[in-house]
PDB file of N, H, CA, C and O in Angstrom:
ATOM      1  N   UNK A   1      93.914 112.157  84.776  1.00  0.00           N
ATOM      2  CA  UNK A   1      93.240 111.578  85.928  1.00  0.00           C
ATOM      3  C   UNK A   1      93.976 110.316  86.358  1.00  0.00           C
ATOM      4  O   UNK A   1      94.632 109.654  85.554  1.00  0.00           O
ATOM      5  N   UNK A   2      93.835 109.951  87.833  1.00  0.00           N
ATOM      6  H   UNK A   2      93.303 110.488  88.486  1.00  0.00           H
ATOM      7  CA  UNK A   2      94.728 109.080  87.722  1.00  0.00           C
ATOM      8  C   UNK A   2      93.955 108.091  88.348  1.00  0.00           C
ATOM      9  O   UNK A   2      92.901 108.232  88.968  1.00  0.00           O
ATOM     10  N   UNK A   3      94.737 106.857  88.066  1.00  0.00           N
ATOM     11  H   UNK A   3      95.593 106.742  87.562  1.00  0.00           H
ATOM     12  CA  UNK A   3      93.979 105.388  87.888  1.00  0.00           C
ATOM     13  C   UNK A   3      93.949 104.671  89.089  1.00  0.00           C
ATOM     14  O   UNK A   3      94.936 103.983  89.348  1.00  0.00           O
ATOM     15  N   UNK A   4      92.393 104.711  90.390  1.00  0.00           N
ATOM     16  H   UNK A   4      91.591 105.269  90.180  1.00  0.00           H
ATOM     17  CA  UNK A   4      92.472 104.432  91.128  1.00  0.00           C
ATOM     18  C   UNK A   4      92.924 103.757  92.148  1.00  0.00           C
ATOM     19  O   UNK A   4      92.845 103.789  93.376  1.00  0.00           O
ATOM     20  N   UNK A   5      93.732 102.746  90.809  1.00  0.00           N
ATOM     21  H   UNK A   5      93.796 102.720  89.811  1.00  0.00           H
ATOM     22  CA  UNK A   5      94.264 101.350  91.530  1.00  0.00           C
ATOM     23  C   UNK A   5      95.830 101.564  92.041  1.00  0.00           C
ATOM     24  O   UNK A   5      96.573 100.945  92.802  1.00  0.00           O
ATOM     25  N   UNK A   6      95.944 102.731  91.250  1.00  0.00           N
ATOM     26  H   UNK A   6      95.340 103.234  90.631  1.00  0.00           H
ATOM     27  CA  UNK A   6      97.768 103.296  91.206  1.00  0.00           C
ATOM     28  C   UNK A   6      97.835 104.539  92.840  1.00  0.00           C
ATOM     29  O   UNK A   6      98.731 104.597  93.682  1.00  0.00           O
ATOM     30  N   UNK A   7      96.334 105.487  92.753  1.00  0.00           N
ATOM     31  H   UNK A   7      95.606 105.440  92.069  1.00  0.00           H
ATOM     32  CA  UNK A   7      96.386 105.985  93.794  1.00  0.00           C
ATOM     33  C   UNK A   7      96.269 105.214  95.148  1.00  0.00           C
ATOM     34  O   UNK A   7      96.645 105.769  96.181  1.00  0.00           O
ATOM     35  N   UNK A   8      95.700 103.809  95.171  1.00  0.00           N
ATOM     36  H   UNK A   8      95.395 103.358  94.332  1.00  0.00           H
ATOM     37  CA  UNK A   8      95.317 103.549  96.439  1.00  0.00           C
ATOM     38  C   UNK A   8      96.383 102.477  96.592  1.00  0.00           C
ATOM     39  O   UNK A   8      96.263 101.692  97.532  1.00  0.00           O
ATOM     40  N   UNK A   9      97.754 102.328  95.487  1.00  0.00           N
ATOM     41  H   UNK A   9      97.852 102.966  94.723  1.00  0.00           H
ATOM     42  CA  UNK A   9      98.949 101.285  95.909  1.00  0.00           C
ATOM     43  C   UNK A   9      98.513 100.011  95.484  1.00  0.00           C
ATOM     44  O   UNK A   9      99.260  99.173  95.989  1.00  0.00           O
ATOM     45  N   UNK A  10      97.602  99.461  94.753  1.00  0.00           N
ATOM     46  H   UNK A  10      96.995 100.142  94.343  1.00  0.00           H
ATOM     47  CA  UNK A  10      96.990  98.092  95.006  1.00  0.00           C
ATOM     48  C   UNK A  10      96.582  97.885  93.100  1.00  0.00           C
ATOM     49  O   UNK A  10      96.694  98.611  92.112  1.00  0.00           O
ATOM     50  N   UNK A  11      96.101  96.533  93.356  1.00  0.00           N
ATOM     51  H   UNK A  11      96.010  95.943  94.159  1.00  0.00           H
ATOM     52  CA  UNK A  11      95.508  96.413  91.690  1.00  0.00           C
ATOM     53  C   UNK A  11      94.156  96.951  91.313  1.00  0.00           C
ATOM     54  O   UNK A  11      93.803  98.023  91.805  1.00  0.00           O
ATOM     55  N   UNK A  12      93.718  96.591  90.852  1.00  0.00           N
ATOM     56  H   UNK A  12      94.004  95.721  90.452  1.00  0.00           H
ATOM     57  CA  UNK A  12      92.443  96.985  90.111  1.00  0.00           C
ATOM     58  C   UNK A  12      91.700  96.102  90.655  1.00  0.00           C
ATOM     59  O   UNK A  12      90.616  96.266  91.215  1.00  0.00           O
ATOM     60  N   UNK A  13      92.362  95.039  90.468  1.00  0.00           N
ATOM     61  H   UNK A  13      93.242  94.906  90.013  1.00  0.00           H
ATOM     62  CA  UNK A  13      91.285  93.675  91.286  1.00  0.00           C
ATOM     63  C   UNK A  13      91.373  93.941  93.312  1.00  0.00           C
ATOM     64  O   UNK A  13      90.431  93.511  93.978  1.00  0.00           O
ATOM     65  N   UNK A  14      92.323  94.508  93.879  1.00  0.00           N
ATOM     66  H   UNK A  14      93.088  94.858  93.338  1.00  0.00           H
ATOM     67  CA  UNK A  14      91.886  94.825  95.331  1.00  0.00           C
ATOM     68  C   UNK A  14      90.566  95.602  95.123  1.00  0.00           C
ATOM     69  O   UNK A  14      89.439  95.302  95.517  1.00  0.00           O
ATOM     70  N   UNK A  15      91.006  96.746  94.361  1.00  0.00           N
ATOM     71  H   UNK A  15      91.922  96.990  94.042  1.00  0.00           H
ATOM     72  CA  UNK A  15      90.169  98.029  93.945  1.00  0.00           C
ATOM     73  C   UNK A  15      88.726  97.722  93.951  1.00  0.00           C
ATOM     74  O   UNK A  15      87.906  98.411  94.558  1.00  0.00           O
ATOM     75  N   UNK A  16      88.419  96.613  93.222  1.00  0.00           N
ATOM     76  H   UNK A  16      89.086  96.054  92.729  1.00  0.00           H
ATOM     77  CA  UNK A  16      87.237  96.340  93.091  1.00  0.00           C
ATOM     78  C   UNK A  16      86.711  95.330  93.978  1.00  0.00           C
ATOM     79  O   UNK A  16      85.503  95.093  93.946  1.00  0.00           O
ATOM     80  N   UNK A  17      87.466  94.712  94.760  1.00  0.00           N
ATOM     81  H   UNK A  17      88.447  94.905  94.786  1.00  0.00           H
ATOM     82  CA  UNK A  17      86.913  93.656  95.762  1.00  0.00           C
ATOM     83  C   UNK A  17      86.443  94.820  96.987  1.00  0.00           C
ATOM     84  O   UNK A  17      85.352  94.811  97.558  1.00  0.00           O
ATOM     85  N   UNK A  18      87.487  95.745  97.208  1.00  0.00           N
ATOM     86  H   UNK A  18      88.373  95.752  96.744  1.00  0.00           H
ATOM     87  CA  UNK A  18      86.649  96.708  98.015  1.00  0.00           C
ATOM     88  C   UNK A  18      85.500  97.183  97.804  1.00  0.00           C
ATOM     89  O   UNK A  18      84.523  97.128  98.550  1.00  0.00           O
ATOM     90  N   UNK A  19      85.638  97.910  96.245  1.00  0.00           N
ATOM     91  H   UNK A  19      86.432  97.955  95.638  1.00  0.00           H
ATOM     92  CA  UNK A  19      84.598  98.610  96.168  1.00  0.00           C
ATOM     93  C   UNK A  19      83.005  97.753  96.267  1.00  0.00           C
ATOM     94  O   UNK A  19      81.933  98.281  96.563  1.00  0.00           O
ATOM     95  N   UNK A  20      83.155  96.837  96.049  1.00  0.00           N
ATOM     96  H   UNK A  20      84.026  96.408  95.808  1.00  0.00           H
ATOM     97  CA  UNK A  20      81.866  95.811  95.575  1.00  0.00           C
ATOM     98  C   UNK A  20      81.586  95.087  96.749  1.00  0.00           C
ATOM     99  O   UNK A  20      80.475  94.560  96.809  1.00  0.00           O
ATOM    100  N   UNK A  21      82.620  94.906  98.010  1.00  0.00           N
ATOM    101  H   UNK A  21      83.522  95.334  97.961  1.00  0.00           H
ATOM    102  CA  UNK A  21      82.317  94.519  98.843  1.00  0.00           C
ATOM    103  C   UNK A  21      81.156  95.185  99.863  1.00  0.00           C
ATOM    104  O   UNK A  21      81.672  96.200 100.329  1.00  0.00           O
ATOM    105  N   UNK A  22      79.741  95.016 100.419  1.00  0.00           N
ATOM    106  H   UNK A  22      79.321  94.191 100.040  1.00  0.00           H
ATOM    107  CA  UNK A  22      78.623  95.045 100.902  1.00  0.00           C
ATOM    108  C   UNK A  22      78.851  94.726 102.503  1.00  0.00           C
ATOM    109  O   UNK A  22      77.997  95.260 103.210  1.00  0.00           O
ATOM    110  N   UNK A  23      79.777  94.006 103.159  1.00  0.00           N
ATOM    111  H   UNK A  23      80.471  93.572 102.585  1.00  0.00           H
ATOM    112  CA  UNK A  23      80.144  93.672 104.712  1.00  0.00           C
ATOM    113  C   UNK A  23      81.579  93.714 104.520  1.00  0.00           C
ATOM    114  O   UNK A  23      82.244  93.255 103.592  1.00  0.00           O
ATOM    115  N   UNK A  24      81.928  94.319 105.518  1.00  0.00           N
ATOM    116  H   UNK A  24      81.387  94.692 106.272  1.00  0.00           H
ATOM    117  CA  UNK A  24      83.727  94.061 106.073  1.00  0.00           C
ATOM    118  C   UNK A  24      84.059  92.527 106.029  1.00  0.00           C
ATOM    119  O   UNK A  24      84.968  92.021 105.371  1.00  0.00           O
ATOM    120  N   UNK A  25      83.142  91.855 106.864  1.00  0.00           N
ATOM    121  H   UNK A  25      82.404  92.266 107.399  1.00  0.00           H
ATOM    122  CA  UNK A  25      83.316  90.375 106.750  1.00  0.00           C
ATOM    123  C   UNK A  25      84.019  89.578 104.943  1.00  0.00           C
ATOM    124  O   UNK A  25      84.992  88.860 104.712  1.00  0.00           O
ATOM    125  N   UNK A  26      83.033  90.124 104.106  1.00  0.00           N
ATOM    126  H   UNK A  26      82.243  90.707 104.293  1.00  0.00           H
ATOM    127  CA  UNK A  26      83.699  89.649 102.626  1.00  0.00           C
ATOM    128  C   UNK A  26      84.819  89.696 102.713  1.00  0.00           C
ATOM    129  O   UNK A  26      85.323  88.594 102.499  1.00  0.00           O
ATOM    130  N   UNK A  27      86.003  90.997 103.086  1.00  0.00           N
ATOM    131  H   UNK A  27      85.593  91.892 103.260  1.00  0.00           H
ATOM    132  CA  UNK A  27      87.401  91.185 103.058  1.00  0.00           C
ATOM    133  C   UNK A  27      87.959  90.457 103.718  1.00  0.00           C
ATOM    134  O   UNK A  27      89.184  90.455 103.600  1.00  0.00           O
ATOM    135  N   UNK A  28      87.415  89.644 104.571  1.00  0.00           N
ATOM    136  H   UNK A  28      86.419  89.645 104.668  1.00  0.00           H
ATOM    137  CA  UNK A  28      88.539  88.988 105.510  1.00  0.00           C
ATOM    138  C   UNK A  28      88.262  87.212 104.717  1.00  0.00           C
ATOM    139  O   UNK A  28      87.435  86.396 105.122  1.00  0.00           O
ATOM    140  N   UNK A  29      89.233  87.017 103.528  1.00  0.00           N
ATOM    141  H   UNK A  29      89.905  87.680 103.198  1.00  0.00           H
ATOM    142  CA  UNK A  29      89.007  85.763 102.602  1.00  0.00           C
ATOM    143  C   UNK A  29      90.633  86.211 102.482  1.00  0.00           C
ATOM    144  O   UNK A  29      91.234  87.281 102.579  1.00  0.00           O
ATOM    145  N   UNK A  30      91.140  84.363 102.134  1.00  0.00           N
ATOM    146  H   UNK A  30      90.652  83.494 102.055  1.00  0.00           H
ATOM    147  CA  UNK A  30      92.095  84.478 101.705  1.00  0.00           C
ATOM    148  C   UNK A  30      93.020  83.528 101.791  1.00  0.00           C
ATOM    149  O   UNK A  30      92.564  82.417 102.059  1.00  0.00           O
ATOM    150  N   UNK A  31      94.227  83.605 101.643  1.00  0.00           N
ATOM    151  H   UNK A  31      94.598  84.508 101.425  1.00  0.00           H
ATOM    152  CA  UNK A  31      95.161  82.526 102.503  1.00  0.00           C
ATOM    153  C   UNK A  31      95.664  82.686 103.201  1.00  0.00           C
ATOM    154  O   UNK A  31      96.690  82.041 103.412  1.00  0.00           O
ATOM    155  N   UNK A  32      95.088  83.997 104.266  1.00  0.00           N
ATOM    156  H   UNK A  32      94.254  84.521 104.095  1.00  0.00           H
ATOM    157  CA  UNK A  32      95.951  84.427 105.684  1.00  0.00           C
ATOM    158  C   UNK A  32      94.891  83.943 106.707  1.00  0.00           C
ATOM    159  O   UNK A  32      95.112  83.751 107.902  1.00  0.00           O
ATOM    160  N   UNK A  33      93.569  83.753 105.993  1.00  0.00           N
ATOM    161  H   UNK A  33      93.389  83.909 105.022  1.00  0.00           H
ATOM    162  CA  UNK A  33      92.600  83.435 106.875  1.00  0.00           C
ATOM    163  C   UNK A  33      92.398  82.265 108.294  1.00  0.00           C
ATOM    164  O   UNK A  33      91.645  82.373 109.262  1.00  0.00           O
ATOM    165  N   UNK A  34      93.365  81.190 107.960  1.00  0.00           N
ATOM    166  H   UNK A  34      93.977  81.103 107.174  1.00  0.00           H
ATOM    167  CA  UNK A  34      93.366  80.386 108.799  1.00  0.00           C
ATOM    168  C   UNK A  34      94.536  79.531 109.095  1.00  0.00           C
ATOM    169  O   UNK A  34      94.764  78.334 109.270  1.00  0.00           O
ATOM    170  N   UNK A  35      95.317  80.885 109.075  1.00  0.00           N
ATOM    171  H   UNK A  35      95.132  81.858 108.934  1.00  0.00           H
ATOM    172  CA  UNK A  35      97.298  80.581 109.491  1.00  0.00           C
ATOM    173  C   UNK A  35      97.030  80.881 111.253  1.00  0.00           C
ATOM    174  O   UNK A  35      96.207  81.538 111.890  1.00  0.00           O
ATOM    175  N   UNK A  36      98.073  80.108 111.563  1.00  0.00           N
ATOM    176  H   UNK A  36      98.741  79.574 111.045  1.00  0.00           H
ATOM    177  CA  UNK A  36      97.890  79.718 113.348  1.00  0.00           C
ATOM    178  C   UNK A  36      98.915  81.171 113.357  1.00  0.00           C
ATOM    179  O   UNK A  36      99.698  81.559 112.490  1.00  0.00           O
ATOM    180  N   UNK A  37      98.603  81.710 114.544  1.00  0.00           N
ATOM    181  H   UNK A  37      97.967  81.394 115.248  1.00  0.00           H
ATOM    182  CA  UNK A  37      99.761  82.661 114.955  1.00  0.00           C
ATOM    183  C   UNK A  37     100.936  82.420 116.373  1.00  0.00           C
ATOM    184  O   UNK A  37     100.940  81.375 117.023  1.00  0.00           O
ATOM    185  N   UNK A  38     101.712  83.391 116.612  1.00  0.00           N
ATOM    186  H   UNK A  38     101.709  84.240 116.084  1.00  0.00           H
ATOM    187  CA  UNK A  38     103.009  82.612 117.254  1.00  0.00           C
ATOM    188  C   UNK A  38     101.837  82.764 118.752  1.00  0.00           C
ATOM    189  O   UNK A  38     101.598  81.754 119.414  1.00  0.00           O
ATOM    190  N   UNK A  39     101.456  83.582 118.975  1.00  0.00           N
ATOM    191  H   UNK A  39     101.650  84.403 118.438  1.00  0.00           H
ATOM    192  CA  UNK A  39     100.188  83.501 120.263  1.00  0.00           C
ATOM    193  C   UNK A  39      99.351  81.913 120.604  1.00  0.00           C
ATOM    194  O   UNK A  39      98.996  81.547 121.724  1.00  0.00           O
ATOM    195  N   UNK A  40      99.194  81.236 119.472  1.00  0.00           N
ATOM    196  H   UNK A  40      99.483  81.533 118.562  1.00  0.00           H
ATOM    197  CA  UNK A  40      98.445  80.086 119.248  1.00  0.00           C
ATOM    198  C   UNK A  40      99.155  78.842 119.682  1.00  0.00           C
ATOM    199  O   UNK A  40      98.543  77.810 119.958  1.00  0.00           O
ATOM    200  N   UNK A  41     100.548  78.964 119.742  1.00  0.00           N
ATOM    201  H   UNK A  41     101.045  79.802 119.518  1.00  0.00           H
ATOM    202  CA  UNK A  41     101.372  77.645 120.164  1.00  0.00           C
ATOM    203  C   UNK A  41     101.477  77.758 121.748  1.00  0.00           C
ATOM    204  O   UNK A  41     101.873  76.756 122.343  1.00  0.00           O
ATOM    205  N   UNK A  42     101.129  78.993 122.542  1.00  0.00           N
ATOM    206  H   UNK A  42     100.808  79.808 122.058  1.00  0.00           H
ATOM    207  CA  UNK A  42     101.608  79.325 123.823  1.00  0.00           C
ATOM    208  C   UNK A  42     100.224  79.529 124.136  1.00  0.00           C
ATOM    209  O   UNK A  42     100.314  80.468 124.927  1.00  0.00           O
ATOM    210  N   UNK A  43      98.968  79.258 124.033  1.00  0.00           N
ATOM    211  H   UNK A  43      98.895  78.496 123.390  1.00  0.00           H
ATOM    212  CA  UNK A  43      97.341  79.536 124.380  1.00  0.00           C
ATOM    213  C   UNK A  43      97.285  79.164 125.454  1.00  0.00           C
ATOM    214  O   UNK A  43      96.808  79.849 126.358  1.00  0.00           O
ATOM    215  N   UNK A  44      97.819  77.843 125.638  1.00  0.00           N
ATOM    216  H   UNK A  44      98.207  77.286 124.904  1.00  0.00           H
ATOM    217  CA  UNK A  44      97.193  77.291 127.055  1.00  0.00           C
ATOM    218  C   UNK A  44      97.550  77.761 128.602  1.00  0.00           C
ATOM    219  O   UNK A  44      96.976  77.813 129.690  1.00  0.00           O
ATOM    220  N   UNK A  45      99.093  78.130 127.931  1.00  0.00           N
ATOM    221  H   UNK A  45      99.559  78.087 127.047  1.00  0.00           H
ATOM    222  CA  UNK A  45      99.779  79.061 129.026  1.00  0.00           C
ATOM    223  C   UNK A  45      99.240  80.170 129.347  1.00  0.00           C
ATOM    224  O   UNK A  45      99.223  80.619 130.493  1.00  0.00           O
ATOM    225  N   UNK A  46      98.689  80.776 128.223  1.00  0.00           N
ATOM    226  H   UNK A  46      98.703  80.412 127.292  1.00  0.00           H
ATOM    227  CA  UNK A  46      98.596  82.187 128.471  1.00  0.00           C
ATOM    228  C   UNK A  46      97.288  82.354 129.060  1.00  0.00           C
ATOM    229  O   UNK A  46      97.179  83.311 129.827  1.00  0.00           O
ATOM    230  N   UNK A  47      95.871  81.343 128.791  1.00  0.00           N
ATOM    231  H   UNK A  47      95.960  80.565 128.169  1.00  0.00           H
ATOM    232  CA  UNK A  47      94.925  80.874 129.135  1.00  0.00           C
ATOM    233  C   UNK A  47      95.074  80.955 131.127  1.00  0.00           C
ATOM    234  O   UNK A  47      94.579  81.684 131.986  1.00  0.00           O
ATOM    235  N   UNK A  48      95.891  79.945 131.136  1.00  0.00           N
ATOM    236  H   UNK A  48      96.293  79.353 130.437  1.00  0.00           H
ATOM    237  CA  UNK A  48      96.073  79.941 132.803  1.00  0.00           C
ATOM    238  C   UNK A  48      96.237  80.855 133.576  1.00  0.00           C
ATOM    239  O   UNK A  48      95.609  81.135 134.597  1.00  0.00           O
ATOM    240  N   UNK A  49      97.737  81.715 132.746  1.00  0.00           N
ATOM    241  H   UNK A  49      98.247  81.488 131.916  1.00  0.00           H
ATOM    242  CA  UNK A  49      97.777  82.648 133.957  1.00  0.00           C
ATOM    243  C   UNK A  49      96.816  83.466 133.618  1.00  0.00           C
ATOM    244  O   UNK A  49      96.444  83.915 134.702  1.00  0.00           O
ATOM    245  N   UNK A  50      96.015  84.068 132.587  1.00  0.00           N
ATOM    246  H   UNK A  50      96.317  83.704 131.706  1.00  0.00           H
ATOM    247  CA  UNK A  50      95.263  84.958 132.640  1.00  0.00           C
ATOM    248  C   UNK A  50      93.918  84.641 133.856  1.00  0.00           C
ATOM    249  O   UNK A  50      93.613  85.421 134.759  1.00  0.00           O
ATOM    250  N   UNK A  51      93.392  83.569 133.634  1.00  0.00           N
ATOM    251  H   UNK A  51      93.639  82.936 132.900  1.00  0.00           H
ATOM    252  CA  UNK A  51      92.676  82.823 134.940  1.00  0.00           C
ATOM    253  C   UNK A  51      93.067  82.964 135.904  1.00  0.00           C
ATOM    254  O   UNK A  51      92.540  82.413 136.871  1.00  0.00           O
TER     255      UNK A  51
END
């Protein structure tokens, strides 16, 4: 049988943060959570012309 964490590419510990997770919201933790993106330096521009 093979060992869930090996079929789904990931550790045991993803494995189980999924499985135990109760809202999608839980998954989104981390240290990607509140990195600026390259969209974020050009907002105001993009803000305008979209207006």
């Amino acid at each position: 049988m093979l060992n869930p964490s090996t079929a789904l590419g990931g550790t045991w510990r993803t494995v189980k943060q999924f499985a135990n997770a109760e809202a999608l919201e839980e998954l989104f933790t981390g240290q990607w959570q509140n990195r600026t993106s390259v969209p974020d330096d050009d907002r105001p521009c993009l803000d305008a012309r979209r207006d």
